[in-house]
C-alpha positions in Angstrom: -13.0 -9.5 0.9 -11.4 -11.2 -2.0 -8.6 -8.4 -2.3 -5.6 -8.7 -0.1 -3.2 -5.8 0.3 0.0 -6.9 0.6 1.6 -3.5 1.5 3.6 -4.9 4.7 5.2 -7.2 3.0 6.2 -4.8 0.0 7.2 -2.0 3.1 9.1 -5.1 4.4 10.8 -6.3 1.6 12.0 -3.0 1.2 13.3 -1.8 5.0 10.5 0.8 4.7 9.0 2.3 7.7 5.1 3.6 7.8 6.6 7.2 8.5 9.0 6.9 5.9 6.4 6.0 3.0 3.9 8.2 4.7 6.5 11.1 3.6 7.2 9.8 -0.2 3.8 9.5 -0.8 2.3 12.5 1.2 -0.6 10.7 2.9 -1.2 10.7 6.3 -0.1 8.1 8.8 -4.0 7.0 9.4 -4.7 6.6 5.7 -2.0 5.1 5.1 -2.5 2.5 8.4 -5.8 2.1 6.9 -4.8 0.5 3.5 -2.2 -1.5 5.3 -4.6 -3.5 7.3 -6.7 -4.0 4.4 -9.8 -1.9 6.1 -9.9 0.8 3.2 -12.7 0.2 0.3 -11.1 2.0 -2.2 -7.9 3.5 -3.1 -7.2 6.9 -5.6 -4.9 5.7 -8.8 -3.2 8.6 -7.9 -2.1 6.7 -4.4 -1.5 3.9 -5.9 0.7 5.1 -8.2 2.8 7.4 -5.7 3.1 3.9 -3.8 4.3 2.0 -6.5 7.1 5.0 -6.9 8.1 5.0 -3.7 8.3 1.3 -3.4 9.7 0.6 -6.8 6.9 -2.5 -7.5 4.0 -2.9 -9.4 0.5 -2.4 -8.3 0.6 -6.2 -8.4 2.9 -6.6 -5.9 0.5 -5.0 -3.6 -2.6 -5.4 -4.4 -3.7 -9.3 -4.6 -8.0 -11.2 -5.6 -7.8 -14.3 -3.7 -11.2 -16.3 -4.7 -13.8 -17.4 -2.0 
């Protein structure tokens, strides 16, 4: 898939643990697993945003089209 989430690193770069976003952003630990290994197909703006908050970063930061 051309689009890499790059939400460990952000979570990294940041000292942020899975629970610890999982709380700011109200989503469940699963779901939240889910878009960190890249497995999700799609992702609410609405999430997005809420990560971006939490994180302090730009959607860019996490979200990434890397060309065949």
């Amino acid at each position: 898939m051309p689009i890499v989430v790059n939400l460990d690193v952000m979570m990294a770069k940041r000292k942020m643990s899975l629970n610890e976003l999982s709380e700011k952003v109200d989503l469940t630990l699963s779901n939240l697993s889910i878009l960190k290994t890249g497995k999700a197909k799609a992702i609410r703006f609405s999430t997005l945003e809420a990560i971006c908050q939490a994180l302090e970063c730009q959607p860019a930061d996490i979200l990434e089209y890397q060309a065949s």
